[in-house]
BADO-473171 format. One line per 5 residues: for each residue x, z, y of C-alpha. Coordinates in nm, 3 decimals. Each point is the difference from the previous one (the first is absolute). Layout:
X Z Y  ...
end
This chain:
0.810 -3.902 -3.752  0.042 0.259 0.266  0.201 0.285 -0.009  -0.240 0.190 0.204  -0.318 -0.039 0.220
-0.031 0.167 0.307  -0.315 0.201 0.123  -0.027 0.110 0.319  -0.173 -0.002 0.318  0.067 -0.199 0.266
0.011 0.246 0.264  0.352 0.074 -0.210  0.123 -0.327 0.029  0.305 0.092 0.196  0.119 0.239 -0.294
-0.111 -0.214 -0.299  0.217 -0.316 0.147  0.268 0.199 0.011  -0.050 0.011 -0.366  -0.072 -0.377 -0.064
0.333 -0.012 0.235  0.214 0.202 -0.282  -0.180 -0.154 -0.305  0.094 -0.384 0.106  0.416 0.148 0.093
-0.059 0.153 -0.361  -0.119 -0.358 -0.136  -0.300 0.237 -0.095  -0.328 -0.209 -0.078  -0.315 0.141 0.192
-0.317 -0.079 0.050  -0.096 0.112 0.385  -0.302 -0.189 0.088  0.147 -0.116 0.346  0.188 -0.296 -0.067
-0.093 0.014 -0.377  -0.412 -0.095 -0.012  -0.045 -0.395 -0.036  -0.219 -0.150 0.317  -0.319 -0.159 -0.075
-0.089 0.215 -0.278  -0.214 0.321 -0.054  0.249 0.304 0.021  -0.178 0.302 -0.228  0.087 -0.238 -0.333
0.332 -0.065 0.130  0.048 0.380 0.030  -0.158 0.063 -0.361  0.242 -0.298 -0.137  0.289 0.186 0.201
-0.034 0.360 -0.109  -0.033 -0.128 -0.415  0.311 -0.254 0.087  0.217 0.351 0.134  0.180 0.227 -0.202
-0.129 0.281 0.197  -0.136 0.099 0.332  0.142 0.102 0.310  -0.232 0.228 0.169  0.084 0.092 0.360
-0.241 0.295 0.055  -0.070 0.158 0.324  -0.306 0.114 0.203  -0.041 -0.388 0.074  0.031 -0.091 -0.355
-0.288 0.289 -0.105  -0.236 -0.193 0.237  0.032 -0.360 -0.082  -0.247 -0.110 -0.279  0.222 -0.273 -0.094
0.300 0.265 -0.087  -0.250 0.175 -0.186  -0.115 -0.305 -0.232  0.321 -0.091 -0.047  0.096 0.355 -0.172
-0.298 -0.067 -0.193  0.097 -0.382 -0.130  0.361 0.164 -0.073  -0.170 0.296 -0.197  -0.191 -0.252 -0.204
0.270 -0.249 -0.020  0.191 0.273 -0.158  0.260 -0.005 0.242  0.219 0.231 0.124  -0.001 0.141 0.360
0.302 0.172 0.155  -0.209 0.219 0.295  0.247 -0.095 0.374  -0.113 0.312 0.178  0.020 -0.116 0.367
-0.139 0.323 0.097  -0.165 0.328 -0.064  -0.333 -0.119 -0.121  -0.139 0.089 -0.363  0.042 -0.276 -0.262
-0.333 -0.127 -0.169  -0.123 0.189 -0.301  0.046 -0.308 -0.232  0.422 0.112 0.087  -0.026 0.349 0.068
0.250 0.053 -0.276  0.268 -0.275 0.094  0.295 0.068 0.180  0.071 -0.223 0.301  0.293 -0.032 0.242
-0.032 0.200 0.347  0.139 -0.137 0.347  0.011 -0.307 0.149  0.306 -0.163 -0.106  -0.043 -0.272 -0.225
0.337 0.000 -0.232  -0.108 0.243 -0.277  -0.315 -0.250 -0.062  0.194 -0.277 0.026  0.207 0.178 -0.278
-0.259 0.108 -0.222  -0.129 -0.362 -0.011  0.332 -0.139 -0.051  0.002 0.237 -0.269  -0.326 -0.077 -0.165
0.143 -0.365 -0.003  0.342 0.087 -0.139  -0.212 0.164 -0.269  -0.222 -0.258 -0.103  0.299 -0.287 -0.011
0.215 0.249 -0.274  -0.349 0.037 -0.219  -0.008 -0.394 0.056  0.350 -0.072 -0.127  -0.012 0.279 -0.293
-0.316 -0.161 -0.101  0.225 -0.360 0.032  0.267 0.086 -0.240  -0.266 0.176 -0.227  -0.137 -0.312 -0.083
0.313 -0.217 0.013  0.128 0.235 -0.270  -0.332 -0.058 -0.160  0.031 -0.353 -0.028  0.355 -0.017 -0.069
-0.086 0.190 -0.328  -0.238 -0.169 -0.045  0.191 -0.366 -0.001
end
C-alpha cells in the first residue's frame, strides 16, 4: 500500500523529487513512477494497479501538469478509483473541473504535502488499531 501516488509532469521533475526527497526522510511510502515502475512490463496497468493500491493522490498541478494527457488520465483513474486527491498547486494555473471545488496547497515547497500525507497515514493506522481492539474485545466476550 502506498501512502500516496504522485502525478505530475515531468517537465516538474526538479520540484516533485524534492518531494519524493522529504517523503523517503519521513519513511513516507510513495508511488513516483521514476524508480517505482517494474522494467519489462507494460506501464498504464502498473499505474491503474498503483493509483487503487494508494490511499490518495498527490497531484502536482501546474501549466505542465494541465497539458500532459497522462496527468489528466490519472485524475480520472483516481476519480473512479474513489480516491482522494490533495490538488499541489505549483503555480497559477486553473485546476480541472472534475476538482474545481478542492482545496490544494500553493507554493513550491514540499513540507505541508509531505504533512498532509503523513497525516492521511497517521489517520488510517488509529481507524486500523480502533478497529483491532474492537474485535479483540469482540472475541474476548465472546470466549
Amino acid at each position: 500500500m502506498y501512502d500516496a501516488f504522485i502525478s505530475y509532469s515531468r517537465l516538474n521533475l526538479p520540484t516533485v523529487q524534492g518531494l519524493k526527497r522529504q517523503c523517503d526522510e519521513r519513511r513516507l511510502h510513495v508511488f513516483l513512477d521514476i524508480g517505482s515502475l517494474r522494467a519489462g512490463e507494460d506501464w498504464p496497468p502498473q499505474l491503474g494497479s498503483s493509483v487503487r493500491d494508494s490511499r490518495m493522490m498527490v497531484l502536482c498541478w501546474s501549466a505542465e501538469a494541465q497539458a500532459s494527457e497522462w496527468v489528466s488520465a490519472e485524475i480520472k483513474y483516481c476519480h473512479l478509483a474513489k480516491k482522494p486527491v490533495l490538488p499541489w498547486l505549483l503555480d497559477g494555473t486553473p485546476l480541472p473541473p472534475l476538482l474545481q471545488k478542492t482545496h490544494g496547497i500553493q507554493g513550491t515547497d514540499p513540507s505541508l504535502v509531505v504533512n498532509v500525507v503523513a497525516d492521511k497515514r497517521k489517520r488510517h493506522y488509529r481507524r486500523r488499531a480502533a478497529s483491532v481492539v474492537v474485535v479483540a474485545v469482540v472475541l474476548a466476550l465472546a470466549l
